[in-house]
Each structure stands twice: as C-alpha cells, then as structure tokens.
N, CA, C and O of each residue as an XYZ file, in Angstrom:
356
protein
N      17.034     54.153    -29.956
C      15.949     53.301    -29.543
C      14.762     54.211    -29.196
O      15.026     55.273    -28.632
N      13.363     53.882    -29.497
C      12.244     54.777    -29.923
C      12.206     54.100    -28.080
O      12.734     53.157    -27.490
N      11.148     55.364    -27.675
C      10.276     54.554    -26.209
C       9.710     53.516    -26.356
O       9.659     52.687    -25.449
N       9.075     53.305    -27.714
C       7.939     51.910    -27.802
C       9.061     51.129    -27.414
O       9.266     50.654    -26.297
N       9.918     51.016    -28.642
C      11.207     49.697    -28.338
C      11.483     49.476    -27.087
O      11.197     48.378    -26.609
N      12.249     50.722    -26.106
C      12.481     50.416    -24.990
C      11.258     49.939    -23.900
O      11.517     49.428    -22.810
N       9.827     50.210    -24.413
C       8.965     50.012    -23.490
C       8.704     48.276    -23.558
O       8.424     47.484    -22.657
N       8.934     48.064    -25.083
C       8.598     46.662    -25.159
C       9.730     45.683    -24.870
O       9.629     44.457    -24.815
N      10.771     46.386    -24.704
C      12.326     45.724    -24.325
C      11.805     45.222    -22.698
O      11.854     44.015    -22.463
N      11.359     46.078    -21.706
C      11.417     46.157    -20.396
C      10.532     45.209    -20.409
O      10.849     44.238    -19.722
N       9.473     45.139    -20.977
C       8.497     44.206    -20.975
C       9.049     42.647    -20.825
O       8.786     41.830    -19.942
N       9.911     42.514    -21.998
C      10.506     41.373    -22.334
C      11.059     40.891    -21.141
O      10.696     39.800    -20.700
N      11.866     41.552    -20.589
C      13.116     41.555    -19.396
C      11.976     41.108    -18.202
O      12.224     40.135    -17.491
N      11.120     41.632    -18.085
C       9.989     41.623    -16.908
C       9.795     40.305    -16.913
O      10.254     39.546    -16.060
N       8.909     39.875    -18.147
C       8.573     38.675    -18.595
C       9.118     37.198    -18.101
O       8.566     36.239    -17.561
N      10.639     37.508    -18.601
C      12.094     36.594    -18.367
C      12.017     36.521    -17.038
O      12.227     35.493    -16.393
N      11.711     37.617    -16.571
C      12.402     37.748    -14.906
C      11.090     36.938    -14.093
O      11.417     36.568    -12.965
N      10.012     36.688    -14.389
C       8.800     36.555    -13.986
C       9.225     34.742    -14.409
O       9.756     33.952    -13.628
N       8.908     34.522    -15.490
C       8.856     33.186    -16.126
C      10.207     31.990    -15.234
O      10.122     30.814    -14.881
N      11.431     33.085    -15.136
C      12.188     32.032    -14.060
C      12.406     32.286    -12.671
O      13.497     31.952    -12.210
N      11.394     32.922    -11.779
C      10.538     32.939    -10.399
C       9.868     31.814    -10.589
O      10.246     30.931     -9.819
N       9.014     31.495    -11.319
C       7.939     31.076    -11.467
C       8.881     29.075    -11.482
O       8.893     28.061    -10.785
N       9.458     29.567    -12.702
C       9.979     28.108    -13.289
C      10.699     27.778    -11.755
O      10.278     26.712    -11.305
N      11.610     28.409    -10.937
C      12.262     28.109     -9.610
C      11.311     27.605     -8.372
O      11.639     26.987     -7.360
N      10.336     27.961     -8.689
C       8.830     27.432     -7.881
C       8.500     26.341     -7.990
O       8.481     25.438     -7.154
N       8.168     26.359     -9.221
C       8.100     24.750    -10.373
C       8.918     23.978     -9.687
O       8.444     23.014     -9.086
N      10.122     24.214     -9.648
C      11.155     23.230     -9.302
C      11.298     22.519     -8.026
O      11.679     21.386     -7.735
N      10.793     23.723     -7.220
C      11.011     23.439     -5.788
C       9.436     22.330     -5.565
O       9.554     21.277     -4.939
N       7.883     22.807     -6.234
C       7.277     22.046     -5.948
C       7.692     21.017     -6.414
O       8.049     20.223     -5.543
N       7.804     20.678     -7.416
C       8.418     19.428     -8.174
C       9.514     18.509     -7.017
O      10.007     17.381     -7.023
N       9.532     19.013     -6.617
C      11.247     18.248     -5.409
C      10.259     18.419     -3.940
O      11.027     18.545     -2.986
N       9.060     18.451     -3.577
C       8.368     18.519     -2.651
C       7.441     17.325     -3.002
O       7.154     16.463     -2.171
N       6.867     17.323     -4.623
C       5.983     16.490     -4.675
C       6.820     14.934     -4.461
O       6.360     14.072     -3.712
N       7.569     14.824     -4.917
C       9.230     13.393     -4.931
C       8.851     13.286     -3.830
O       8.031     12.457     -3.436
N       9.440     14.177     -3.139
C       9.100     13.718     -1.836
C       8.143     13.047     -0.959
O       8.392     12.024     -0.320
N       6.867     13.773     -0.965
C       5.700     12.860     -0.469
C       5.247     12.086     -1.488
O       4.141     11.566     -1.343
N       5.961     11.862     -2.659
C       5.621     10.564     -3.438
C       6.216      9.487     -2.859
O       5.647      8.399     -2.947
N       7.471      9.599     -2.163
C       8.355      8.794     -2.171
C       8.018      8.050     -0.512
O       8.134      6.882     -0.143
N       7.691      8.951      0.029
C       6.733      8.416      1.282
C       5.935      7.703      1.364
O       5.944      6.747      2.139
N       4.840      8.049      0.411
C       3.512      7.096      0.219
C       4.153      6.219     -0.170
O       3.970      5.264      0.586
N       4.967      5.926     -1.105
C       4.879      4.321     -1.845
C       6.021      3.851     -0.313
O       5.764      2.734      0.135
N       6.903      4.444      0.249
C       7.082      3.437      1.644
C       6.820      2.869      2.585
O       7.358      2.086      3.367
N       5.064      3.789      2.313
C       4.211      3.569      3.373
C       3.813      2.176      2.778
O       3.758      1.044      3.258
N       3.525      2.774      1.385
C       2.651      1.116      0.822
C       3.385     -0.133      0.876
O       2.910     -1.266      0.809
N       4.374      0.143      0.982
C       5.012     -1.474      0.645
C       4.892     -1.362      2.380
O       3.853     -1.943      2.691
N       5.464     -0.918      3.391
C       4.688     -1.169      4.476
C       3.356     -1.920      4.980
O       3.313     -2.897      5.727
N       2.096     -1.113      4.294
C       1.457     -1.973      3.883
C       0.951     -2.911      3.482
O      -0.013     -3.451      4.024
N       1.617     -3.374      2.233
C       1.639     -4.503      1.331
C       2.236     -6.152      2.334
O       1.808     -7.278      2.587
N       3.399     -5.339      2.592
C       3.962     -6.461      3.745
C       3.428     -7.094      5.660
O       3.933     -7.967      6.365
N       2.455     -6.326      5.864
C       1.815     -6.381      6.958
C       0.592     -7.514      5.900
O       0.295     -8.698      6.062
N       0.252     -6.763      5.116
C      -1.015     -7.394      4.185
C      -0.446     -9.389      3.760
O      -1.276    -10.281      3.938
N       0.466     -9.602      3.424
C       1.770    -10.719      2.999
C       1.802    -11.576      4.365
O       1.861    -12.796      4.214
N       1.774    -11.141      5.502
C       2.141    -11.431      6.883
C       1.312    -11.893      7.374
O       1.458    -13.038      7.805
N      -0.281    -11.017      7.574
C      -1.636    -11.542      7.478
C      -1.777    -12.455      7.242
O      -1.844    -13.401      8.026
N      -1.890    -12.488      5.845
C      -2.263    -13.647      4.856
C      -1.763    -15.031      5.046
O      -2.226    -16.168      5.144
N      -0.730    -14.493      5.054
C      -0.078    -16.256      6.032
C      -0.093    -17.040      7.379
O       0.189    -18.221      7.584
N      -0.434    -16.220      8.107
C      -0.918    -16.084      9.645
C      -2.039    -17.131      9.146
O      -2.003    -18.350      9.313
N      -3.276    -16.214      8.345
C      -4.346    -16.700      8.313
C      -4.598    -18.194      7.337
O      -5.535    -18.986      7.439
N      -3.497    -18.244      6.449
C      -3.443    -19.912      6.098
C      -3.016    -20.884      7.108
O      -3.512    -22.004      7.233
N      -1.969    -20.347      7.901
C      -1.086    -21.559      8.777
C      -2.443    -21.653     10.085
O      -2.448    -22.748     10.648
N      -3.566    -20.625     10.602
C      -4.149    -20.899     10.911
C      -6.067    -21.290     10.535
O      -7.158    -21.261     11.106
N      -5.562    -21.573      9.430
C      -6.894    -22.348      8.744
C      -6.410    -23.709      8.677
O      -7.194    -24.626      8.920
N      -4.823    -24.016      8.277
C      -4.535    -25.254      8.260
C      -4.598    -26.058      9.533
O      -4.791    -27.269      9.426
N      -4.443    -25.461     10.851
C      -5.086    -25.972     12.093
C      -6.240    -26.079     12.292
O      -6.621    -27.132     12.802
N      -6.838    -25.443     12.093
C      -8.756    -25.635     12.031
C      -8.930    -26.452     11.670
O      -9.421    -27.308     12.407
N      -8.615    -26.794     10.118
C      -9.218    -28.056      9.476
C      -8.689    -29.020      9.866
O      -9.492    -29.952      9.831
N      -7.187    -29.487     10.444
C      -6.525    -30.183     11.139
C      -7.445    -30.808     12.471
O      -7.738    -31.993     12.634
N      -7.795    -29.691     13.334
C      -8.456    -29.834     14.661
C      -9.880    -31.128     14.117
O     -10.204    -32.268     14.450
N     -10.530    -29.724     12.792
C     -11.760    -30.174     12.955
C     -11.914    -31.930     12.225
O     -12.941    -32.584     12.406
N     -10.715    -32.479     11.413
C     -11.060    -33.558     10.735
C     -10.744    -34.331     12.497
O     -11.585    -35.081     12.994
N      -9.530    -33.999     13.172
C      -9.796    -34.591     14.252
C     -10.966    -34.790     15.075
O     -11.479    -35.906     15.153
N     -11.404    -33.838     15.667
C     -12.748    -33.839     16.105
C     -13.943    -34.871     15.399
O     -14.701    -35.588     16.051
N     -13.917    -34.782     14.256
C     -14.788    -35.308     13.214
C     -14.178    -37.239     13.935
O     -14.901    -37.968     14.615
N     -13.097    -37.487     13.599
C     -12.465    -38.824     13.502
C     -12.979    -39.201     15.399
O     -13.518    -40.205     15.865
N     -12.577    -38.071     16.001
C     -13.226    -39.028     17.567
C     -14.410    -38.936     17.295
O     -14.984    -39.981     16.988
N     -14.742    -38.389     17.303
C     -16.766    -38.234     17.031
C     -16.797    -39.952     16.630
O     -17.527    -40.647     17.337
N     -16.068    -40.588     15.584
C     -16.550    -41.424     14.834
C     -16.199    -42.665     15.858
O     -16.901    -43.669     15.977
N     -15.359    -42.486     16.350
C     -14.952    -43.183     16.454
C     -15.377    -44.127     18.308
O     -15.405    -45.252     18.807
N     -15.658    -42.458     18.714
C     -16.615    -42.786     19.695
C     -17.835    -43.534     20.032
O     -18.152    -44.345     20.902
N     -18.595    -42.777     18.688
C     -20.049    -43.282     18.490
C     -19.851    -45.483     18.197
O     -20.431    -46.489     18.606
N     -18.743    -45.174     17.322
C     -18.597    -47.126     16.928
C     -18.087    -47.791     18.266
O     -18.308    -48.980     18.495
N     -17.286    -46.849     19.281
C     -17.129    -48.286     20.396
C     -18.353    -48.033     21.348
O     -18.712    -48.825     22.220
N     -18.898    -46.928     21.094
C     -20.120    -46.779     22.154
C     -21.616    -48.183     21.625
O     -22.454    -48.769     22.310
N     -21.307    -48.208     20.196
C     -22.339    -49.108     19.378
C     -21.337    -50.703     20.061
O     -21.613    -51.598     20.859
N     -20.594    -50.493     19.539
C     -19.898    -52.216     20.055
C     -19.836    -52.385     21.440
O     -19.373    -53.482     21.753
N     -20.232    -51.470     22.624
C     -20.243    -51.805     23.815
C     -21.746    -52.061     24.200
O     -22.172    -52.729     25.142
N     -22.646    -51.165     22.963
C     -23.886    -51.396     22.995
C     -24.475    -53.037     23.065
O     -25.138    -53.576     23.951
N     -23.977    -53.568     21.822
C     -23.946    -54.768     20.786
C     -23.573    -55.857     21.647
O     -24.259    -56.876     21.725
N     -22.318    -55.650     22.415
C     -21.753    -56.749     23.186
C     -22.251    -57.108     24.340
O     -21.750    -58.042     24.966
C-alpha cells in the first residue's frame, strides 16, 4: 500500500467516523424534536377543549338573554295594555 492509498484510506475511516457522530446527533435531535412536538399538540387539544367549553358556556348563555329579553319585551307589553285599559276604564 503506497502512502497516498493509506493517506486516502484514513481519510475514508475519518469520514465514516465523523458521518456516524454526526448521524447519532441527528438521532438524538430527532427524538428531542418528538418530543416537544408531542407537547405542543397536548397543549393544543388542551386548548381546543377549553375553546369547545367556552363556546358552549357562551350559547347556553345567549339562550338566557334572549329568553330574559323576549320576557322583558312581553311585560313591557303587557304592562303598557293594562296601564291603557285602566286608562280607558
């Protein structure tokens, strides 16, 4: 084996030895990123379900409002007509 050969052999070996450091890095970020991927989306459906919870809160209390207010509306009416027929009579 000439020196070049062996110089470009070591090279190779270096290379290898470098490329799976590197790739074992890879891996580990890769299994770090899962991870705080896997967080966020638990956060979100967290989210999502507070958001679901809201939302219904805020129908069951719109359906009282309008409840209250057709009431309100109906004495109003209903006031004003015996206040007119006590007027009248």
């Amino acid at each position: 084996m000439t020196p070049t050969q062996l110089k470009q052999t070591n090279i190779i070996f270096n290379e290898h030895k470098y490329l799976l450091l590197k790739d074992s890095l890879n891996e580990r970020l890769n299994i770090q990123y899962d991870s705080l991927l896997n967080a966020y989306n638990k956060h979100d459906s967290i989210v999502v379900e507070k958001l679901q919870y809201y939302q219904l809160e805020n129908d069951k209390l719109a359906k009282k409002y309008k409840k209250s207010k057709q009431i309100a509306i109906g004495g109003g009416i209903t006031s004003v007509c015996l206040l007119l027929l006590l007027i009248f009579l």
